[in-house]
Each structure stands twice: as C-alpha cells, then as structure tokens.
ZADRENMI-283910 format. One record per atom (N, C-alpha, C): x, y, z; residue in one letter. Coordinates in steps of 0.2 Angstrom, whole numbers, plus 5000, padded with zeros to 4 digits. Layout:
ZADRENMI-283910
XYZA/...
This chain:
ZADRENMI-283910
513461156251X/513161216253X/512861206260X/513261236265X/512861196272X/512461246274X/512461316271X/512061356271X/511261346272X/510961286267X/510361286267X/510161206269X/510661196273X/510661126273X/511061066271X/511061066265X/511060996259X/511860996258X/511960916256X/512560876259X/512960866249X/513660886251X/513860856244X/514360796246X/514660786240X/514860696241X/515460696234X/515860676237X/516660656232X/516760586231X/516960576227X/517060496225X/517760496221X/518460456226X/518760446223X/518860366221X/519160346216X/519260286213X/519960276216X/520160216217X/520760196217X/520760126215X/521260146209X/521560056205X/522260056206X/522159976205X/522959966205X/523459986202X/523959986205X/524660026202X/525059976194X/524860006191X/525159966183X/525659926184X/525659876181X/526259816182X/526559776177X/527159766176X/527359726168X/527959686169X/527859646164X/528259596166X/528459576157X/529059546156X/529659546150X/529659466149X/529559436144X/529559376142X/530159366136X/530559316137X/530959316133X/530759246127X/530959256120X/530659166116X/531159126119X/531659146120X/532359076121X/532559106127X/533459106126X/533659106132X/534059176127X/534359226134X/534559296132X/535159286132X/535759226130X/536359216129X/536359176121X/536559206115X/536259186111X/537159206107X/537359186101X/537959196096X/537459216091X/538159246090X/538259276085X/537959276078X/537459326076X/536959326070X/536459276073X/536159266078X/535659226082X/535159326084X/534559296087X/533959366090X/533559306095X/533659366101X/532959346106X/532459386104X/531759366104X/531159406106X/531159416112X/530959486115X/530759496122X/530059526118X/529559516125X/528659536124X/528459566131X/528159606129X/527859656135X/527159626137X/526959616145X/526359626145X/525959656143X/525459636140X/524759676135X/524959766141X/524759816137X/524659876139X/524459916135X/524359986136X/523960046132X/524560056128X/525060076130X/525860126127X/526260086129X/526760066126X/527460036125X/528160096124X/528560096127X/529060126126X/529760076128X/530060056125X/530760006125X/531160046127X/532060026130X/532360046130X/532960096123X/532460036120X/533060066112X/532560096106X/532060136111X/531660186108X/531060146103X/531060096103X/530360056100X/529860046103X/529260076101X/528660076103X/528060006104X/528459976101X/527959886099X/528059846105X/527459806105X/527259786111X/527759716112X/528459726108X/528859666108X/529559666103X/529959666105X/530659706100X/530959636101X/531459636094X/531959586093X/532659596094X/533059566098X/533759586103X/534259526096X/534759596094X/535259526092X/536059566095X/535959616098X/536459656101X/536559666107X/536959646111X/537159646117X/537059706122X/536559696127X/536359756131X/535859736135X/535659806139X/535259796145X/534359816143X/534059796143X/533359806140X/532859816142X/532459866144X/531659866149X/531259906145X/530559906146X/529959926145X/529559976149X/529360026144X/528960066152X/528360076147X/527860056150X/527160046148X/526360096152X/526160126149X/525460156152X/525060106151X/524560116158X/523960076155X/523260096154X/522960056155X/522260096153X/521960126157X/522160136163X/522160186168X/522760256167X/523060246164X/523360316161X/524060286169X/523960236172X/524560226176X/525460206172X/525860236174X/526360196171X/526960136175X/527360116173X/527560066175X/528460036171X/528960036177X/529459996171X/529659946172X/529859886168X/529859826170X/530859816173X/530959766175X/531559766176X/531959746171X/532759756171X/533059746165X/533159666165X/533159656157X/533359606154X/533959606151X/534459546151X/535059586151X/535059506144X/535159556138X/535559496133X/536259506132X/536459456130X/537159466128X/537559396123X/537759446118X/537959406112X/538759366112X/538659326110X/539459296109X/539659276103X/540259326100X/540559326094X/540659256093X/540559226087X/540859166083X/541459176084X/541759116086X/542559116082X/542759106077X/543459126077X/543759126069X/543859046068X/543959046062X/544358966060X/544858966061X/545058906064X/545658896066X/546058866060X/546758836060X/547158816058X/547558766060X/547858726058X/548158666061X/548958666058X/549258666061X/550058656063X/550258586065X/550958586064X/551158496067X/551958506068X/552058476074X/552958496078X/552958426081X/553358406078X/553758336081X/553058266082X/552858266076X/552258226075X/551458226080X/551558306084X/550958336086X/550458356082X/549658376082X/549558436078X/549558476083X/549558556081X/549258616085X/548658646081X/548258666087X/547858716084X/548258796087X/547658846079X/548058896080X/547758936085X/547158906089X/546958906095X/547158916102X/547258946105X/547458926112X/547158906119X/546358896116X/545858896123X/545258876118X/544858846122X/544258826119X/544158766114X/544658736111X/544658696105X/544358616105X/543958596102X/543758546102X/544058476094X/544258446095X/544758406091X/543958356087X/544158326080X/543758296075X/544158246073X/544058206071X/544258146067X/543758166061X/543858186054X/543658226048X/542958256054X/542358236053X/542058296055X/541758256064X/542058196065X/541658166072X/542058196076X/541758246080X/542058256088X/542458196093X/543058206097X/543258156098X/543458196106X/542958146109X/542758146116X/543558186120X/543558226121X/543858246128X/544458266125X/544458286119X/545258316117X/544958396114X/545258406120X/545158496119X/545458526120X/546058506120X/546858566122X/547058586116X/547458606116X/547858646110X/548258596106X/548358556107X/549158496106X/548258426104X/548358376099X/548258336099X/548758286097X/548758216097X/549358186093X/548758126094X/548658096086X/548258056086X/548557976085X/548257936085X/548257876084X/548257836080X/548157836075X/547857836068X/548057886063X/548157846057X/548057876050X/547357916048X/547457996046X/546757996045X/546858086043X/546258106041X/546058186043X/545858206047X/545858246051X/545958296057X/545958346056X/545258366059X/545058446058X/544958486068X/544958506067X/545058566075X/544458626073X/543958646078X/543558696077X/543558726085X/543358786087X/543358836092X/542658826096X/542558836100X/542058856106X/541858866110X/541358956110X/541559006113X/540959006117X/540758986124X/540258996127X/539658976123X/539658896119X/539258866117X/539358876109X/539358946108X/539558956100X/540058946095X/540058886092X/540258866086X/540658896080X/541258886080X/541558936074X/541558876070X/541858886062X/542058836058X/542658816057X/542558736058X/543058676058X/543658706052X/544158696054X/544958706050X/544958656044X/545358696041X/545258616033X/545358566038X/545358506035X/545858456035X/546458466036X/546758426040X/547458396040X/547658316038X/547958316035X/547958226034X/548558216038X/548358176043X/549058156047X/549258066044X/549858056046X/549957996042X/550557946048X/550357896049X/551057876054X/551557836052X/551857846051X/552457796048X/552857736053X/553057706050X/553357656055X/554057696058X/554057646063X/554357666068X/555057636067X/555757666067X/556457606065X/556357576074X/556557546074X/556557516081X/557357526085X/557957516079X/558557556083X/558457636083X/558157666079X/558157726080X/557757736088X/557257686089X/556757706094X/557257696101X/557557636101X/557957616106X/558257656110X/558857706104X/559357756105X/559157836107X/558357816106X/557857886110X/557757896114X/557657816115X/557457796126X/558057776129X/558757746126X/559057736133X/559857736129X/560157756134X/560957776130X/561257696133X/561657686127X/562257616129X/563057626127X/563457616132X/564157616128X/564657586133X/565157536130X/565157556124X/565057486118X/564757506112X/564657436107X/564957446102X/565457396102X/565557346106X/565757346113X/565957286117X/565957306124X/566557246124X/566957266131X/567557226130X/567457186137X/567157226144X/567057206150X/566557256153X/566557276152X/565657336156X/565257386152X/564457366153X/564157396149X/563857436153X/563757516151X/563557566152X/562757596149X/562257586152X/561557596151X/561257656155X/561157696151X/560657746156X/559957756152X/559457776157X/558557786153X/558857866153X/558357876147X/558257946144X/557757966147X/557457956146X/556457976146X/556357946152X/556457916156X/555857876162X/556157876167X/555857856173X/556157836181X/555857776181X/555457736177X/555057676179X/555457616180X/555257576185X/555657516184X/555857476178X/556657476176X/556757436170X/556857366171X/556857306165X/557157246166X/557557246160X/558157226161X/558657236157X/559057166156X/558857136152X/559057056149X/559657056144X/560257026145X/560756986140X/560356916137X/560256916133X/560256846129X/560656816124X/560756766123X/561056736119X/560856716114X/561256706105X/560756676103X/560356636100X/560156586106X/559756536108X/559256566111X/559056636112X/558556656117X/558756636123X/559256586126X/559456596134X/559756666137X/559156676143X/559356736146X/559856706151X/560556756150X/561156736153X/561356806158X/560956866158X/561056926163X/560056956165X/560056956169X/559356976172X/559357026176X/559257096177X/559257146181X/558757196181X/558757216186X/558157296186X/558657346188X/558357416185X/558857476188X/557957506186X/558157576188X/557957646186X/558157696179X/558657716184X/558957776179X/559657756172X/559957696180X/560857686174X/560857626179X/561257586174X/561557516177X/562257516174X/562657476176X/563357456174X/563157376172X/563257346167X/563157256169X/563957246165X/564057186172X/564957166170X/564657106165X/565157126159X/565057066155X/565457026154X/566157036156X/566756986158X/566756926155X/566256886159X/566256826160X/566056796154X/565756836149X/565256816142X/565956786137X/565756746135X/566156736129X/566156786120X/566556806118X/566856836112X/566256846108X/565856866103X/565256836102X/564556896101X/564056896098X/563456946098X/562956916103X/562456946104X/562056946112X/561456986108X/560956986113X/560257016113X/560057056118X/560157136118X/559757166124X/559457196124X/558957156129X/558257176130X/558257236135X/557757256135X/557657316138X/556857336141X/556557316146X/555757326147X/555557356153X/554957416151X/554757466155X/554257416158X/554357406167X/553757366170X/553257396173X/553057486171X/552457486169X/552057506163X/552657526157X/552157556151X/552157466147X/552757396150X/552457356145X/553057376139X/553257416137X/553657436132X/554157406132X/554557356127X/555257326126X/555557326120X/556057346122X/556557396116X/557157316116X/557357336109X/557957256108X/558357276105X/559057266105X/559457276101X/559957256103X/560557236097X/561157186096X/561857226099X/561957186103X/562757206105X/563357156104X/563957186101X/564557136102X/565157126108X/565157056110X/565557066116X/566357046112X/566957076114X/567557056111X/567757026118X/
C-alpha cells in the first residue's frame, strides 16, 4: 500500500531443475531367459516406460526404456533411453557326414567340440576331423549359447593305398609296352616321379606338374616301382607296374 507509506516484499525461490539418471546391474545385451535390472535415481515419483512405478524395474524383453521421475520439489524430469536387447538361444543343431566331412545343420556361427572340449578355430559349417572320436557342434548367437548336438562318432579307417594312388593321379597304360602316360588329378604342385627297380635302384627320375610321358623302351620285360612325390605336401604314392 504506497498509500500510507509502507513497503511489501515477494520472495521467490528457485531450485534446481530435477535430474535422473538410469543404472543398469549388468550389461543391457543379455540371451535369452537372462534380465537386466535398471534403477532410478532416488526420487519422490517414479513412472517407467512400461508403466511400473518402482524405483527399479527388471528388462528380460527387448526395447527401449526410460524413467520420469518428480521430485521433492514437485519438479519433474526424464531420463534418456536405455536400450536392452535380447538374443534368442539357438536351436540345436545336428550333424550330417558327406564323403568323410561332418556338417552342421548350421550355416553361420558354429563352434565345433571334440565330445564336449571346444576345438580352437573351427567354426565353419564343414569340419573333417583327425582322429577317431565324438564330435559334437553347438551354435553361437552374439555370445549366447544354444545346446551342443548329440554326439557323432566319427571313425577313420585305413586308407587302401591303390585305391589312394588312382584318386591322385591317372596312369596308362599297365601294363605298358613303350610309354607311360601319367596325369595329376588334384594338384599343380611340383611332382617327382621315380621308376625303380626291384632292388630299390632308381632307374627314371623326373619332375612334371600336371602330365608326363616317361619312355620306358629301354627297361627290360619285367615289374618296376612307381613312385610318385608331392614336393610340397611331402606325400608319396607307390605302385606296381608291368613292362612287356
């Protein structure tokens, strides 16, 4: 009232503008039948995205999550999103076998076992093992673990060695009268291709690649030993040939 003088007075307050912040227990990438907790900073009122009112909600389903909180100043406030997201288990897989491979019935992600030991660095689709044993294949989706496939019993059996010869390299004709006809199947590697005797004296010595011709004219009537060696796998194949 300036009427008679005397003086009034207004008092405004001002406090700080509410603030919150989202804590999660783990990490917010979790599989399948796994939960994050997320936790609000302390406050008067809680309101969650997925309509829960507690000062702390548990995430086992894949989505975006925030908080909006009053506080004891009646200010309110929303936090930013937290973004969880789940990854389905895989299924179990299955194991198949074509031309002494296994397969899983996997296409991506596959981690290979020797019965249940993980075996460092084979995780394609295809393994072919080295050994006699069970072998199981399991799935892994963005860390999450599906369940290992039964067993497999794989088994190796020996190898006939003419059979192996006439898989890597064509010869004809045997018997042979005057020239031998040799081509590699499988390889371009440097070959050494040996006539011997059977005395073990090497009596023809040659390298090829792909095919050779060796004249055997000069050989006497009689069986021989032809060697055959890859000179970088190391691998050498034997077998008998008649000269007339």
């Amino acid at each position: 009232d300036y009427g008679n003088g005397s003086e009034s007075s207004l008092v405004v307050s001002v406090v700080s503008a509410a603030a919150v912040t989202v804590t999660a227990s783990g990490s917010v990438n979790i599989c399948q039948g796994q939960s994050v907790t997320l936790k609000s900073s302390a406050a008067l009122i809680y309101l969650w995205s997925n309509s829960s009112v507690a000062d702390s909600i548990k995430c086992s389903i894949s989505g975006d999550y925030t908080v909006t909180i009053m506080d004891t100043n009646g200010c309110i406030a929303t936090s930013k999103v937290i973004t969880v997201t789940v990854t389905t288990i895989p299924a179990k897989p299955a194991i198949s076998i074509n031309a002494g491979i296994l397969l899983s019935s996997s296409l991506v992600n596959n981690q290979w076992y020797a019965d249940t030991i993980a075996l460092s660095g084979e995780i394609n689709q295809s393994y072919k093992p080295n050994n006699s044993g069970k072998y199981r294949v399991g799935v892994i989706n963005n860390g999450c673990k599906g369940p290992l496939s039964d067993p497999y019993s794989y088994v190796i059996t020996a190898v006939d060695p003419i059979s192996q010869f006439h898989e890597r390299y064509t010869i004809a004709p045997n018997p042979v009268i005057d020239q031998l006809y040799i081509k590699a199947n499988n390889t371009y590697n440097i070959l050494i291709v040996q006539i011997l005797d059977q005395n073990g004296r090497v009596l023809i010595n040659k390298k090829f690649t792909k095919n050779i011709i060796l004249d055997l004219r000069y050989l006497a009537a009689g069986a021989y030993f032809l060697s055959i060696k890859d000179s970088k796998t190391k691998a050498q194949d034997n077998i008998s040939i008649i000269v007339r």
